[in-house]
C-alpha positions as MATLAB code, in Angstrom:
seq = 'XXXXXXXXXXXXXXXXXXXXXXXXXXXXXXXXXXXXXXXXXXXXXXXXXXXXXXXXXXXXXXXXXXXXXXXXXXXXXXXXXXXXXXXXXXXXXXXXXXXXXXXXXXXXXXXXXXXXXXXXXXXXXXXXXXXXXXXXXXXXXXXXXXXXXXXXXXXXXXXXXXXXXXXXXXXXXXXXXXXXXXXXXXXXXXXXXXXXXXXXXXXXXXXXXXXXXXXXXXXXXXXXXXXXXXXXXXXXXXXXXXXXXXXXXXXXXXXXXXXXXXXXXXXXXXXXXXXXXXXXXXXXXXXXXXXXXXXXXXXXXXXXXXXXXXXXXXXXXXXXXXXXXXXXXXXXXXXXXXXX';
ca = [
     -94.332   -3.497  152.216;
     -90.842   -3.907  153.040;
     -89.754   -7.392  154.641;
     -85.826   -7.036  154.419;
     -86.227   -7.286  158.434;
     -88.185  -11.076  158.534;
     -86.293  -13.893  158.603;
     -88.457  -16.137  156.329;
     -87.946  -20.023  157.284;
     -87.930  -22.112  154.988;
     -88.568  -26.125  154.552;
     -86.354  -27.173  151.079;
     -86.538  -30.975  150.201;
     -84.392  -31.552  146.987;
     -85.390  -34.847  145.846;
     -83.896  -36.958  142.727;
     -87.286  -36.231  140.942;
     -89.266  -33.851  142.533;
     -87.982  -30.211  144.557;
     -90.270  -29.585  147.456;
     -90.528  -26.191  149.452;
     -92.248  -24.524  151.947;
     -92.344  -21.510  153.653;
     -93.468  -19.774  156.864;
     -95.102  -17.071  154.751;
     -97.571  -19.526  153.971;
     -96.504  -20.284  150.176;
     -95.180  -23.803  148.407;
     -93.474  -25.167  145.437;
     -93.278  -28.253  144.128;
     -91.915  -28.913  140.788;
     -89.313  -31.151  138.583;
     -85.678  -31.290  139.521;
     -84.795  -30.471  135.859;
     -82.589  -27.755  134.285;
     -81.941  -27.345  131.162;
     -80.224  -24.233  128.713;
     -82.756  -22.231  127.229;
     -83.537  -21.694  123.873;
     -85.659  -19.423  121.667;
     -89.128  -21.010  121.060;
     -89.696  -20.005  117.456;
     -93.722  -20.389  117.751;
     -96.395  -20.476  119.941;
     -99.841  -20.505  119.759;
    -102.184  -17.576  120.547;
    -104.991  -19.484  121.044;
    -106.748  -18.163  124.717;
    -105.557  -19.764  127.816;
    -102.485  -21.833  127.698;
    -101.746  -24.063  130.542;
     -98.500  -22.597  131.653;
     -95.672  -24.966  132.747;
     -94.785  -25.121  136.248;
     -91.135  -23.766  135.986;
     -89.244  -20.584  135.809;
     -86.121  -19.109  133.757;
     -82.971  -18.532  135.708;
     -80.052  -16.405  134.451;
     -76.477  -18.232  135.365;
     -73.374  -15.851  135.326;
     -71.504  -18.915  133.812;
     -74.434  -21.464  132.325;
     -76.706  -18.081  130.906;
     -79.988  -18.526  130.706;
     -81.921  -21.851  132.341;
     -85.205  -23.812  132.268;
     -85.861  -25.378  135.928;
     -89.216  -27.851  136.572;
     -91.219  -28.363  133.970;
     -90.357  -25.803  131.503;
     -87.148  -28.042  131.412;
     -88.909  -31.362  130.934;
     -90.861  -29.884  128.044;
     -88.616  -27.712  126.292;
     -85.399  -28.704  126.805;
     -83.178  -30.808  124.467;
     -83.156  -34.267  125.612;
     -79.337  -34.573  125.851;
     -79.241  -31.377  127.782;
     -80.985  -32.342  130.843;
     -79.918  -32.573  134.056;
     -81.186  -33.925  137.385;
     -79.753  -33.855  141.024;
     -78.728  -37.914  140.533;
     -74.313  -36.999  140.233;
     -72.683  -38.396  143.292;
     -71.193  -35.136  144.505;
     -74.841  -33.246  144.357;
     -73.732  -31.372  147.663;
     -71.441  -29.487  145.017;
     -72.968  -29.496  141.337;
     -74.184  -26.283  140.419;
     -77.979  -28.154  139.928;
     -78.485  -27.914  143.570;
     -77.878  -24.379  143.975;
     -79.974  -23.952  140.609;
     -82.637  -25.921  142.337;
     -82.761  -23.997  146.066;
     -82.326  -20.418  143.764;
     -85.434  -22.113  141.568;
     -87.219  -22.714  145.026;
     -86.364  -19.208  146.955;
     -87.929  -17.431  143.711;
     -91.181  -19.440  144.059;
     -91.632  -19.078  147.769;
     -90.817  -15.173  148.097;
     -92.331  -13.623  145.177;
     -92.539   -9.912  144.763;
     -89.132   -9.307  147.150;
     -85.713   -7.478  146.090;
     -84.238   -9.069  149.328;
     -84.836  -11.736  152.062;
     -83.271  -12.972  155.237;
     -84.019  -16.550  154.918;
     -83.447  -19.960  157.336;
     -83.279  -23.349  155.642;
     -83.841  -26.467  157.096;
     -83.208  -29.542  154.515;
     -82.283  -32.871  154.070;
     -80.018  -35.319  152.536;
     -80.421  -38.964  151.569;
     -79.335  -41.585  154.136;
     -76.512  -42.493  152.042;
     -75.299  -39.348  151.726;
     -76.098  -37.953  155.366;
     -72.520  -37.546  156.057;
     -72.550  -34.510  153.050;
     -74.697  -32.626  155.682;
     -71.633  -30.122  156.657;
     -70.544  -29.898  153.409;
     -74.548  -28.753  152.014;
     -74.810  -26.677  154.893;
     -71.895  -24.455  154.168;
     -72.768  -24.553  150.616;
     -76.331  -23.226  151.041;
     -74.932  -20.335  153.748;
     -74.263  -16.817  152.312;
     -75.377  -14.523  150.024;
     -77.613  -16.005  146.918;
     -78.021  -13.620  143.936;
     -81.227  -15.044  141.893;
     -81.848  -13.225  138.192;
     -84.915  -14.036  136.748;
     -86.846  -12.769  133.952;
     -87.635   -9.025  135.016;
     -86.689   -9.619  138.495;
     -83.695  -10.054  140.426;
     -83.825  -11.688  144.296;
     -81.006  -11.526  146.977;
     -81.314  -14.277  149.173;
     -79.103  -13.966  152.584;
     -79.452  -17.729  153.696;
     -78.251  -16.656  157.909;
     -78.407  -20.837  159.193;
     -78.853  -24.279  158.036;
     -80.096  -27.207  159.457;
     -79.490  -30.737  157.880;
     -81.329  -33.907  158.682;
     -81.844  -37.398  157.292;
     -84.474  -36.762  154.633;
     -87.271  -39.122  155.607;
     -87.341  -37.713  159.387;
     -89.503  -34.579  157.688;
     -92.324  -36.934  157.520;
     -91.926  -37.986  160.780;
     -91.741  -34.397  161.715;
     -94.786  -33.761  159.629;
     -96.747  -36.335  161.665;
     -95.360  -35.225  165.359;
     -94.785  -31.646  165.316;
     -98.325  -28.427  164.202;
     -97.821  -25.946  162.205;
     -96.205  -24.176  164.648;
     -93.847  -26.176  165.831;
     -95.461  -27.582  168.769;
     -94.914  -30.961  169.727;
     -98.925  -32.796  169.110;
    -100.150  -34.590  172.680;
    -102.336  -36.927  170.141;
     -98.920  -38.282  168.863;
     -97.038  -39.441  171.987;
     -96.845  -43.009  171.054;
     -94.830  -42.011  168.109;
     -92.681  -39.711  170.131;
     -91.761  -42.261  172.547;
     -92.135  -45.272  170.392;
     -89.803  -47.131  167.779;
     -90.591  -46.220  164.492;
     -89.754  -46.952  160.801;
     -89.773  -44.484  158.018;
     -90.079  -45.132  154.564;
     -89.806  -42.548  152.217;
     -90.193  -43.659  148.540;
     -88.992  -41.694  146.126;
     -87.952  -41.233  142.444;
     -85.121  -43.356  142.277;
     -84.170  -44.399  145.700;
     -86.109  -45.247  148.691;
     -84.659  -44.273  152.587;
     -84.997  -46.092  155.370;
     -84.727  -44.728  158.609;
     -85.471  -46.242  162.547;
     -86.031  -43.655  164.886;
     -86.758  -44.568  168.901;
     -87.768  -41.989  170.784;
     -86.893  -39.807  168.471;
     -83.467  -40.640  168.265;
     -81.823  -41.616  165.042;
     -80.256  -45.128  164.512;
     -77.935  -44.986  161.976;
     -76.823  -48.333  162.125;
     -80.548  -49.258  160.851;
     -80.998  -46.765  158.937;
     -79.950  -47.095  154.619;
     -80.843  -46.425  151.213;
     -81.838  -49.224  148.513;
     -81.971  -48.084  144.769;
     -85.382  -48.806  144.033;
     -88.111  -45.680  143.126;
     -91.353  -45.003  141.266;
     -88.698  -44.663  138.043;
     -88.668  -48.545  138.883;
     -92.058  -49.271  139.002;
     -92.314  -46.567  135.877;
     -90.017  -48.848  133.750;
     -91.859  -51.793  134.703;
     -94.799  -50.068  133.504;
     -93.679  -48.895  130.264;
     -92.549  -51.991  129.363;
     -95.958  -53.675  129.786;
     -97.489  -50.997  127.843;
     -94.932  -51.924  125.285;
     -95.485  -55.512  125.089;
     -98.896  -55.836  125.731;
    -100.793  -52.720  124.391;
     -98.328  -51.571  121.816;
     -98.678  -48.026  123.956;
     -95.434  -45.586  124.325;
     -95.960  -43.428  127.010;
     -93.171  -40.794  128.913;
     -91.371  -41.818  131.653;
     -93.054  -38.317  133.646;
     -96.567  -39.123  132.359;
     -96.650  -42.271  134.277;
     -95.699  -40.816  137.222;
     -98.710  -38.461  137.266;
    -101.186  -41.969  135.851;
     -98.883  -43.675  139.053;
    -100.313  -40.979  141.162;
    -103.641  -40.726  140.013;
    -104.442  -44.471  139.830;
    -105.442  -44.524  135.623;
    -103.745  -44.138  132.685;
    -105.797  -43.749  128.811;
    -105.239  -46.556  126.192;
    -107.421  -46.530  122.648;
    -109.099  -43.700  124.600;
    -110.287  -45.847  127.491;
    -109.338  -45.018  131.142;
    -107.804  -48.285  131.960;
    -107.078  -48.834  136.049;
    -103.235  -48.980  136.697;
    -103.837  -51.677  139.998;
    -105.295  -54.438  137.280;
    -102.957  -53.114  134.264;
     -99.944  -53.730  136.224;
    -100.146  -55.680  139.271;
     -97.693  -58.664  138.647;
     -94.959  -56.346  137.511;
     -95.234  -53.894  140.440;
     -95.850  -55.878  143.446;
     -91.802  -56.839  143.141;
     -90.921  -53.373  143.505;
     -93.123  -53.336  146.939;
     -91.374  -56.938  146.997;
     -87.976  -55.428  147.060;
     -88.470  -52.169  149.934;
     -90.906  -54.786  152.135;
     -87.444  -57.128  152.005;
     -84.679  -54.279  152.506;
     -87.119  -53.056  155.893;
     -86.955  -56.186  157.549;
     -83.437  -56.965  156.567;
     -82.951  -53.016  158.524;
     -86.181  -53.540  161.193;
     -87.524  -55.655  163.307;
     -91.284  -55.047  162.247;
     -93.432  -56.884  164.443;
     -91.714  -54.181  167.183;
     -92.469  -50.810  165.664;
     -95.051  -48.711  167.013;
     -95.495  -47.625  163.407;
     -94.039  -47.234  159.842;
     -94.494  -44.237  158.130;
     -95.022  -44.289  154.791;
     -93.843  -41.152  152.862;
     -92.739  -39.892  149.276;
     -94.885  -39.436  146.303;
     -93.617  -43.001  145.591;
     -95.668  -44.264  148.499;
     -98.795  -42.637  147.147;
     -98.263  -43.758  143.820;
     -97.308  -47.576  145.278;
    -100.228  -47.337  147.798;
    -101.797  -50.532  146.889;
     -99.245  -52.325  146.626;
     -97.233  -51.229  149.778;
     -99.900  -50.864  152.574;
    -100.812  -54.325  153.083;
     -97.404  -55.150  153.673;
     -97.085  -53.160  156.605;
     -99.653  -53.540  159.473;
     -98.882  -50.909  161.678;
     -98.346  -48.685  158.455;
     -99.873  -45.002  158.610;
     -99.553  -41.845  155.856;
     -97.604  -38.674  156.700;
     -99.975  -35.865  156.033;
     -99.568  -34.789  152.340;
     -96.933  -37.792  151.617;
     -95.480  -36.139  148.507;
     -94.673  -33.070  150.610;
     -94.378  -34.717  154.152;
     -90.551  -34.473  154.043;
     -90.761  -30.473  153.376;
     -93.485  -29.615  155.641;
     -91.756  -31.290  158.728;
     -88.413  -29.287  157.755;
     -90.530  -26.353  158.536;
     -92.151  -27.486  161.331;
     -88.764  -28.449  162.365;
     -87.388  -25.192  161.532;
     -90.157  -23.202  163.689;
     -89.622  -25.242  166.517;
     -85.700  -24.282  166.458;
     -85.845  -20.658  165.391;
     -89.662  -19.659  165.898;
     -90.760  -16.712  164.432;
     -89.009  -13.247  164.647;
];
């Protein structure tokens, strides 16, 4: 089938930790924000099924050959690794590493695509959001293992990151503004999107964005994941990787001496001051007692659930948290461009 006529939109959230896409073709990636050179792996073992690591190879004209996701976590050298956290991201080759990494997941099979991106940038760096566009415009050669892609990226929209939840809460999968959620269209309402290493703030009133309340505070899971490790340290003798407590963060448990041990009593008194910390920086931004509702968004909210909820009253989940961000750039994106 040839689809070098259909503009494919696409929803591309390029977080600190995680890179988050979606597509109008129905497809999705979600994986690590890692690259790293790649190397020969002298063995392997043929033993059956292997669980393969969610990641691909890219080949760089100038880096050569690269692990993204995963496969960079898990095989790269540890002084080698890279992550989206420089201060001039807009520019470092990661993030077009990244969005190449993403375009290769979400259009699989194709020699060429016509493609429209909505994304997003952190509120600190919002005023980037020229610069990213330009750089994601254009012609995007991807060269992967057996495969090459061109990627003709024909418009780009750039919003504050953490209005994709928002987005993911107001707009359907087409687009379409949702009657059911006219009290957040019209209200005042807070987003907090908790991520890796930074959580965003944003106030949005009827649906406008207000800058001037809007910020950043440096405080992530990786917080609450350092807070972790060192209890582990201390008080079970337990080392543990900073990316397998994420997933136990996630998933509530975590195994000690070969006992699933519950995260909310392991840890309780060392992460509530993380929740301590974003509850303070919202009202120092918000007036709470005001907002219609505060969104709570980011794998970092999932993985801080218990901890954040009862802070907020009027608190409510964007659909899929860890992917809310990506799925209302789409939305976003359909409602601009629709389909063609």
């Amino acid at each position: 089938m040839n689809n070098n006529h259909q503009i494919v939109i696409i929803g591309l959230d390029v977080g600190y930790g995680l890179t988050k896409a979606v597509a109008d073709n129905g497809r999705r990636a979600c994986f690590e924000s890692r690259v790293a050179p790649a190397e020969f792996i002298r063995f392997q073992a043929e033993m059956g099924a292997r669980v393969a690591a969610n990641g691909l190879t890219l080949h760089d004209a100038q880096e050569g050959a690269l692990w993204v996701g995963e496969l960079a976590s898990k095989q790269g050298r540890p002084g080698a690794l890279r992550s989206p956290r420089d201060r001039d991201r807009v520019n470092d080759p990661i993030t077009t590493h990244l969005a190449h990494a993403a375009f290769a997941m979400l259009l699989p099979g194709l020699e060429h695509a016509r493609v429209r991106v909505v994304t997003g940038l952190p509120v600190a760096y919002y005023r980037d959001a020229f610069q990213l566009s330009q750089h994601l415009l254009g012609t995007h050669q991807v060269l992967l293992d057996g495969r090459s892609l061109v990627v003709e990226v024909e418009d780009v929209l750039v919003v504050p990151q953490p209005f994709g939840a928002l987005l993911s809460l107001i707009l359907d999968e087409r687009g379409r503004m949702k009657t059911a959620t006219l009290d957040l269209v019209e209200g005042k309402v807070g987003v907090l999107d908790v991520g890796t290493f930074t959580t965003d703030l944003i106030l949005v009133e009827g649906l406008e964005y207000i800058e001037a309340r809007s910020g950043s505070l440096e405080v992530g899971v990786s917080t609450a994941v350092e807070m972790m490790r060192k209890v582990l340290l201390d008080d079970y003798r337990v080392s543990y990787e900073a990316h397998e407590l994420e997933v136990a963060l996630r998933r509530g448990w975590l195994v000690i001496d070969g006992q699933k041990q519950p995260l909310d009593g392991l840890a309780r008194d060392r992460l509530d001051p993380v929740a301590r910390a974003i509850e303070a920086q919202a009202r120092t931004l918000w007036n709470i007692s005001t907002l219609t509702a505060v969104v709570l968004a980011g794998g970092g909210a999932l993985a801080l659930r218990p901890w954040l909820e009862p802070r907020f009253k009027q608190a409510i989940y964007a659909p899929d948290a860890a992917m809310a961000n990506a799925a209302g750039f789409l939305r976003y994106g359909l409602r601009q461009w629709g389909r063609e």
